[in-house]
C-alpha positions as CSV (number, residue, x, y, z in Angstrom):
1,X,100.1,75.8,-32.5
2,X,97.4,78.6,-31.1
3,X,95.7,77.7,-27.6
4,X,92.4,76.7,-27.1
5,X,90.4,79.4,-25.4
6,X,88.3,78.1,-21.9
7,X,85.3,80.1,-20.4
8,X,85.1,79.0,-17.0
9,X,81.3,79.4,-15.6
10,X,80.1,79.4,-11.9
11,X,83.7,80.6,-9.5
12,X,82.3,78.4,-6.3
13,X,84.9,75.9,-4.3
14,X,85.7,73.8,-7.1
15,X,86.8,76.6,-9.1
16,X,90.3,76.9,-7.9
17,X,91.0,73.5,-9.0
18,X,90.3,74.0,-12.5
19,X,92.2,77.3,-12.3
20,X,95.4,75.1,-11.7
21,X,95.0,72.0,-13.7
22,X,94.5,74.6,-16.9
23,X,97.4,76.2,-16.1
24,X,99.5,72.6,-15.7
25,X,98.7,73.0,-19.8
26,X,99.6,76.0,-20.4
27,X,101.1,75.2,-23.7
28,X,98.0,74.1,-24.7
29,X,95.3,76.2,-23.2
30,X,94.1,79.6,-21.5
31,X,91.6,81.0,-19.6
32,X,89.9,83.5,-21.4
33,X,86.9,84.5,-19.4
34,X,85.0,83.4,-16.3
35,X,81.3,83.6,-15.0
36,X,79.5,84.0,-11.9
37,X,76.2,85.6,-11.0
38,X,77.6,87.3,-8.1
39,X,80.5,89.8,-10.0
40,X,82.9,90.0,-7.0
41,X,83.9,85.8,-6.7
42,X,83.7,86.2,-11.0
43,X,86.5,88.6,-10.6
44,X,88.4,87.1,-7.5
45,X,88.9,84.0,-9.8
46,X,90.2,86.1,-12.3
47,X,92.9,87.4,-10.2
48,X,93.5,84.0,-8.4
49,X,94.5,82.9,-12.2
50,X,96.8,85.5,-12.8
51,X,98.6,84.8,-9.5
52,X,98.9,81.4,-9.7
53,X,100.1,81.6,-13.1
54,X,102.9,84.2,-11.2
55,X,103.6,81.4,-8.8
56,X,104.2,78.9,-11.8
57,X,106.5,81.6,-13.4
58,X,103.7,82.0,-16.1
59,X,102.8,85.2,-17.9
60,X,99.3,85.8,-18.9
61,X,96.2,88.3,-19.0
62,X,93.5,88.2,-16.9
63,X,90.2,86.6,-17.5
64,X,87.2,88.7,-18.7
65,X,84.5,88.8,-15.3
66,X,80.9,88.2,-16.7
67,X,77.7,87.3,-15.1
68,X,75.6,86.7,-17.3
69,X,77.4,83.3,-19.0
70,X,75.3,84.1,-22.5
71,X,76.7,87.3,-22.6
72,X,80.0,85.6,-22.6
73,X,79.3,83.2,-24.9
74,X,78.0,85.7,-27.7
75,X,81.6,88.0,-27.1
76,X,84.3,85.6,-26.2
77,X,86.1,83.7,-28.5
78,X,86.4,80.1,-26.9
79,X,86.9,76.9,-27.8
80,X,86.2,74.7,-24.5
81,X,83.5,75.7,-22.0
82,X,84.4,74.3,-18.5
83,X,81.1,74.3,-16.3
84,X,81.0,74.7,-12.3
85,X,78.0,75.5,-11.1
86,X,75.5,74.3,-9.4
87,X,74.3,70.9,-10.4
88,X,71.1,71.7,-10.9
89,X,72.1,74.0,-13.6
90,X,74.8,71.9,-15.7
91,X,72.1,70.5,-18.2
92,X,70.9,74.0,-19.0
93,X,74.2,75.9,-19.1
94,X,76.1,72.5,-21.2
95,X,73.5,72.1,-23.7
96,X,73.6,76.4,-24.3
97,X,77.6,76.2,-24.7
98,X,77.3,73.0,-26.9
99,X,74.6,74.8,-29.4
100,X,77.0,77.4,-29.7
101,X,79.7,75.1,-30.8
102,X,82.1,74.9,-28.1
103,X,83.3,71.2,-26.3
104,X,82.0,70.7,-22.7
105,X,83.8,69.8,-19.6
106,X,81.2,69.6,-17.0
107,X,81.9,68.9,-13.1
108,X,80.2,65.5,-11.5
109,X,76.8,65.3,-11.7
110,X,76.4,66.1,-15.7
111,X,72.8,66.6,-15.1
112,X,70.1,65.8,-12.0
113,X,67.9,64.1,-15.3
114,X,68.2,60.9,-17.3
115,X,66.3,62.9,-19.8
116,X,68.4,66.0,-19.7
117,X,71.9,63.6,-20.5
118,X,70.0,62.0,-23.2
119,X,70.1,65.3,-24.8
120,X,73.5,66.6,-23.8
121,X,75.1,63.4,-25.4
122,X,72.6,63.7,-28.8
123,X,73.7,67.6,-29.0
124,X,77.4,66.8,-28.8
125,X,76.8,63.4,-30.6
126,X,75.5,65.6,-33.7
127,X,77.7,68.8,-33.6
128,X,80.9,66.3,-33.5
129,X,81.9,68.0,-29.9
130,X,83.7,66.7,-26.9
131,X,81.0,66.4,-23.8
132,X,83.4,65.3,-21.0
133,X,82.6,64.8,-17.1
134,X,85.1,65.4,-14.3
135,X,85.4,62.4,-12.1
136,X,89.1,63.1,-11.8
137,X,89.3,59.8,-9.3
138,X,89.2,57.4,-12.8
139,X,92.9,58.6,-13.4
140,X,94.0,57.8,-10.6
141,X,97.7,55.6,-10.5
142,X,95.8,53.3,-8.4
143,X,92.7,53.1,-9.7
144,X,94.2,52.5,-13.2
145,X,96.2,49.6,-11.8
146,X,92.8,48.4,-10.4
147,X,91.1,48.8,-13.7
148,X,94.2,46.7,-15.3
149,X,93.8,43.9,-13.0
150,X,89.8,43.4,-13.9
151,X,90.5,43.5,-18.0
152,X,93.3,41.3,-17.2
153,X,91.1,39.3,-15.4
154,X,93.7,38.5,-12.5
155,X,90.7,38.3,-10.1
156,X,88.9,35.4,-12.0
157,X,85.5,35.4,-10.6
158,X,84.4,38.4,-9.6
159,X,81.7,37.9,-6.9
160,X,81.6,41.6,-5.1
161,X,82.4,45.1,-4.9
162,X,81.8,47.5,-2.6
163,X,82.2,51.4,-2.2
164,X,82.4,52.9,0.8
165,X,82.2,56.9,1.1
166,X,82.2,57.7,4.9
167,X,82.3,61.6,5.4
168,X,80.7,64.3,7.6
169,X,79.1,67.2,6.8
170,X,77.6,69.8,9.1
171,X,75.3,72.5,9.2
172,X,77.8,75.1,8.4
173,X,78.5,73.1,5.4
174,X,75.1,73.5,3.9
175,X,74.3,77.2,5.4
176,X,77.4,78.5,3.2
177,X,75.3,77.6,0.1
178,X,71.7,77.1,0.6
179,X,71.3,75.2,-2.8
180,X,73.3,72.4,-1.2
181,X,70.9,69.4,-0.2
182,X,67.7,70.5,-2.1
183,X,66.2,68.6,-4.8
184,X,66.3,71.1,-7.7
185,X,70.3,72.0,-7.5
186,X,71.9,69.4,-5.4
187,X,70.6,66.1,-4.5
188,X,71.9,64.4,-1.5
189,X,75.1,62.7,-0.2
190,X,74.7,60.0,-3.1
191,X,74.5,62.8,-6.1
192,X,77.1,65.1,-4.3
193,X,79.4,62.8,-2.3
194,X,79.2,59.2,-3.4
195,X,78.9,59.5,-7.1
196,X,82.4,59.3,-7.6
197,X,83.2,55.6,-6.3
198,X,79.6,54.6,-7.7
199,X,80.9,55.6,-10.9
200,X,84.1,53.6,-9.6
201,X,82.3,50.1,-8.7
202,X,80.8,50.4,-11.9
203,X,83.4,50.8,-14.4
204,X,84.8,47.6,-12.4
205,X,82.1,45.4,-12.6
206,X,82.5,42.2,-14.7
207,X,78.9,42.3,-16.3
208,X,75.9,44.6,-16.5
209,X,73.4,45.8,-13.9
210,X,70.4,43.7,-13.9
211,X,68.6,45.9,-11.1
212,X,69.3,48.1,-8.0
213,X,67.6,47.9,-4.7
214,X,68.1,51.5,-3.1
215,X,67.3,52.5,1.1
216,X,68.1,56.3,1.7
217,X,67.1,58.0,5.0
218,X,67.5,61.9,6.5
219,X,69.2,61.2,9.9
220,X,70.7,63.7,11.3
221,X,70.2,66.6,8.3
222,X,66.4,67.8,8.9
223,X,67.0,70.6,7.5
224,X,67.7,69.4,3.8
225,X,65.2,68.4,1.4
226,X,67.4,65.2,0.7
227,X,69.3,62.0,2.1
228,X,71.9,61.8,4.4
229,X,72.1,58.1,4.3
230,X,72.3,55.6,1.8
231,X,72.6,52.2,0.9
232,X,72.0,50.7,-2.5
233,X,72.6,46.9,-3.4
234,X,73.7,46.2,-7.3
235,X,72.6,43.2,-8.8
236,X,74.8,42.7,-11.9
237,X,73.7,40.4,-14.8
238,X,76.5,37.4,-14.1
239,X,75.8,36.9,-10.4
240,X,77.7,39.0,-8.7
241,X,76.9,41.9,-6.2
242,X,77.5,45.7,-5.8
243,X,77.2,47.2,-2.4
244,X,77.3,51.3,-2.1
245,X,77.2,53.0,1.3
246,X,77.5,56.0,1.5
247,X,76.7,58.9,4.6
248,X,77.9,62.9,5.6
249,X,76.5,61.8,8.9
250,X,80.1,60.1,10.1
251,X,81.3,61.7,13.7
252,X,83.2,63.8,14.3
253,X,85.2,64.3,11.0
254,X,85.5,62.5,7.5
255,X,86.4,58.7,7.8
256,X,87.2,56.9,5.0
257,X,86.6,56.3,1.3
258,X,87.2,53.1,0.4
259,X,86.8,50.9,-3.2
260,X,87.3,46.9,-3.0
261,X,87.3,44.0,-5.6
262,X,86.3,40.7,-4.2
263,X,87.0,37.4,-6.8
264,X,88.3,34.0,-6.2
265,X,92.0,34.5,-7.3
266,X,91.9,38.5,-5.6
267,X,91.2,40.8,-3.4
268,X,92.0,44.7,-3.9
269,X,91.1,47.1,-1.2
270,X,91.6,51.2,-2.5
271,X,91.6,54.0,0.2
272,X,92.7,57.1,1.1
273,X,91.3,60.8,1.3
274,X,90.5,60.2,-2.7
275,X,91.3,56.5,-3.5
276,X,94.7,57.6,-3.8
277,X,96.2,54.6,-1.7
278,X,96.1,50.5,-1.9
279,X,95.7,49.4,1.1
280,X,95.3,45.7,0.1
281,X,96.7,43.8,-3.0
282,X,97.1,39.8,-3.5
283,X,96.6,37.8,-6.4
284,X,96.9,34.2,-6.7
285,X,99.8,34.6,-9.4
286,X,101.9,36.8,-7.4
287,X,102.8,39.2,-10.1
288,X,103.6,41.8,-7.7
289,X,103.8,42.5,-4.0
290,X,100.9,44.8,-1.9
291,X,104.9,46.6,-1.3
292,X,105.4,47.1,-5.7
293,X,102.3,48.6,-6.3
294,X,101.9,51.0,-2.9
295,X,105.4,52.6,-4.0
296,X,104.2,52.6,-8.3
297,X,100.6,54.0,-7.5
298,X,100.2,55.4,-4.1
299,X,100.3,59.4,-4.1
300,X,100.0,62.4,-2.2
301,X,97.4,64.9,-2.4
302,X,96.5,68.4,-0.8
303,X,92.7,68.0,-0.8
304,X,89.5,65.5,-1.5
305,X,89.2,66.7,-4.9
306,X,93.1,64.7,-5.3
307,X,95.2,65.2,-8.3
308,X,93.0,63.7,-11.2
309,X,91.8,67.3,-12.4
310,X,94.7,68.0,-14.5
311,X,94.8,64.7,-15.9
312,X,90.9,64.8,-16.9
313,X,92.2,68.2,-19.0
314,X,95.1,66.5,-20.6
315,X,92.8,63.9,-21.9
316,X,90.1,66.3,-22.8
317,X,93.1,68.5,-24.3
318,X,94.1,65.4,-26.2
319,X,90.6,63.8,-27.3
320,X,90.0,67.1,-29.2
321,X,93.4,66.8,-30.8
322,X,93.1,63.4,-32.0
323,X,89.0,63.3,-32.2
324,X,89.5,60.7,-29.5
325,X,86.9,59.0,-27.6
326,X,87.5,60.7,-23.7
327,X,87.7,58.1,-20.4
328,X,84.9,60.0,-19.4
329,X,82.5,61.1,-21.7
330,X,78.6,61.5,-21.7
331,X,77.5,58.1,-22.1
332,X,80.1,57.1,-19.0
333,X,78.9,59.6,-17.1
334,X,75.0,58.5,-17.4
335,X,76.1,55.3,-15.8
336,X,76.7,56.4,-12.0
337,X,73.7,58.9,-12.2
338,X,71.3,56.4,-13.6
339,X,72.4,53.8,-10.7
340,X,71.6,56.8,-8.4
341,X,68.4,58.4,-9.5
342,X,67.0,54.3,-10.3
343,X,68.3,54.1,-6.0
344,X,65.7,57.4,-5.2
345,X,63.1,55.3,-7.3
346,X,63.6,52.4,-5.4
347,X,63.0,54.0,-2.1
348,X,59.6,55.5,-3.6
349,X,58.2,52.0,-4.5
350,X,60.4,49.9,-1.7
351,X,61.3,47.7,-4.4
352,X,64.4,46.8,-6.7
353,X,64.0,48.5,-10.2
354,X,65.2,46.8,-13.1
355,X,68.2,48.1,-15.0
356,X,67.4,49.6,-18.6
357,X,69.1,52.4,-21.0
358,X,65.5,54.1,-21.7
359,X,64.5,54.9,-18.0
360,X,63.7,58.7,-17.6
361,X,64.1,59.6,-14.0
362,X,64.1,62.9,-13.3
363,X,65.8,63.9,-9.5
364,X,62.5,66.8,-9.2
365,X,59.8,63.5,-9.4
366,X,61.3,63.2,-6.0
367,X,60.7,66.1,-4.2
368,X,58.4,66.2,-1.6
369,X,57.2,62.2,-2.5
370,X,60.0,60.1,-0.7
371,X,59.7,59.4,2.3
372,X,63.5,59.4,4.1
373,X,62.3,59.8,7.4
């Protein structure tokens, strides 16, 4: 059976990752071409592909360098559009590929606009395309096993979950790419850095959001547009309570990153660099030992981005096969960024904001109208 083709666009960081999770399928798919507006990191990706695909014992040709991503769209032959760019431009660029007819796999955040996603999900809704969204952390061992438990309903009640993301990050961090921490591109440590294990305590809550109470602050980073600090309480529709903290003001170095499930027959604490380790398990019907499930779950990685990558292609790979529905598609996705952007609204009234599908936030009502100081 022939390939599918993938256009990589935007070669920053998070590049190299997709460069080997597309070649863990390489029975299935290739790179084709990839994109960046400045030509030299376009090409260096190129060759990166080509030698890692060496290391592999892989044979292949290397990518076609563009930078200018319509150009590529207009004289490549693809099939699956994989975006990394700045955040600020994934609704522009995703919406482009999917008019064109190719499926979308777009890195965390989808868009910075509740309106934008709206019209990402309707585009791909009505050209029968895949729109997926890489938070690679919702395939992880552990975090399966955690999702498992809550449908199974091991925990009974469910009365809280909290998620943790405790990390630092510097100056240098945010000089090596000055659209980090601005309104338009980035957002701040909630939109970049915690938006993972919001998504997270989400997808493992036992009812609906009723309404989020947000607080965010600028500490320590006067030199972004956006929030350092943040700390949002979920009120979910049964009762029960979400707490997020989340900070890249932790000293010296990154601390922790922690998930846990609270109910009256459990508790589940996930940690590690990328919730890649269970650091507490015990259920009332001792089904297994905190032991069982650290040596069936817990894993290894090389990096914060984890091992998830490869398996958000396999089930992208899979859903276009089979015309399945993806663990992450569109609508999913919405779900973190709404609880996010409805936190920044918060913060500009100073009071909770009740949960509904139809809010249109936009992360640009923000700039230079919230006060984090």
């Amino acid at each position: 059976m022939a390939k599918f083709n993938v256009a990589l666009i935007g070669c920053g960081r998070i590049s190299t990752t997709h460069l080997r999770a597309i070649l863990n399928h390489d029975q299935e798919i290739r790179l084709v071409s990839v994109c960046d507006l400045v030509k030299e990191r376009a090409e260096l990706i190129a060759r990166k592909y080509v030698f890692f695909a060496q290391e592999l014992g892989i044979q292949t040709e290397e990518p076609v360098s563009y930078v200018n991503y319509k150009e590529m769209l207009e004289k490549e032959n693809i099939d699956i559009c994989s975006l990394c760019t700045e955040s600020g431009y994934h609704a522009k660029i995703s919406i482009d590929c999917l008019k064109k007819g190719y499926h979308v796999l777009v890195e965390k955040p989808m868009a910075l606009s509740l309106i934008d996603v709206d019209n990402m999900i309707k585009i791909a809704q009505e050209k029968n395309l895949k729109l997926g969204v890489c938070f690679q952390n919702r395939y992880n061992p552990t975090i399966q096993r955690l999702r498992q438990a809550v449908i199974e309903k091991r925990f009974g009640k469910v009365f809280g979950i909290t998620a943790r993301t405790l990390w630092n990050r510097n100056q240098d961090y945010y000089r090596k790419s000055n659209w980090r921490g601005t309104w338009a591109l980035d957002g701040g440590c909630l939109m970049n850095q915690c938006i993972h294990n919001i998504d997270l305590l989400q997808w493992m809550a036992p009812s609906e959001i009723q309404s989020i109470y947000g607080q965010v602050r600028n500490f320590l980073h006067p030199y972004n547009e956006t929030e350092d600090y943040a700390s949002i309480i979920v009120h979910f529709k049964d009762g029960s309570i979400g707490n997020i903290e989340g900070t890249v003001n932790v000293y010296p170095k990154n601390m922790e990153e922690t998930l846990t499930v609270l109910g009256e027959k459990g508790t589940v604490v996930i940690g590690g660099v990328a919730l890649n380790k269970i650091l507490f398990w015990n259920f009332s019907d001792q089904e297994d030992s905190l032991e069982e499930i650290q040596q069936q779950c817990n894993e290894e990685i090389t990096n914060v981005y984890g091992n998830g990558h490869s398996r958000v292609y396999k089930d992208f790979i899979t859903s276009i096969k089979n015309n399945s529905r993806l663990l992450i598609d569109g609508v999913e996705a919405k779900k973190s960024l709404q609880i996010i952007l409805m936190a920044y609204q918060s913060q500009k009234e100073n009071k909770p904001v009740l949960y509904h599908q139809d809010l249109q936030i936009n992360i640009n009502d923000f700039k230079g109208k919230l006060k984090l100081n």
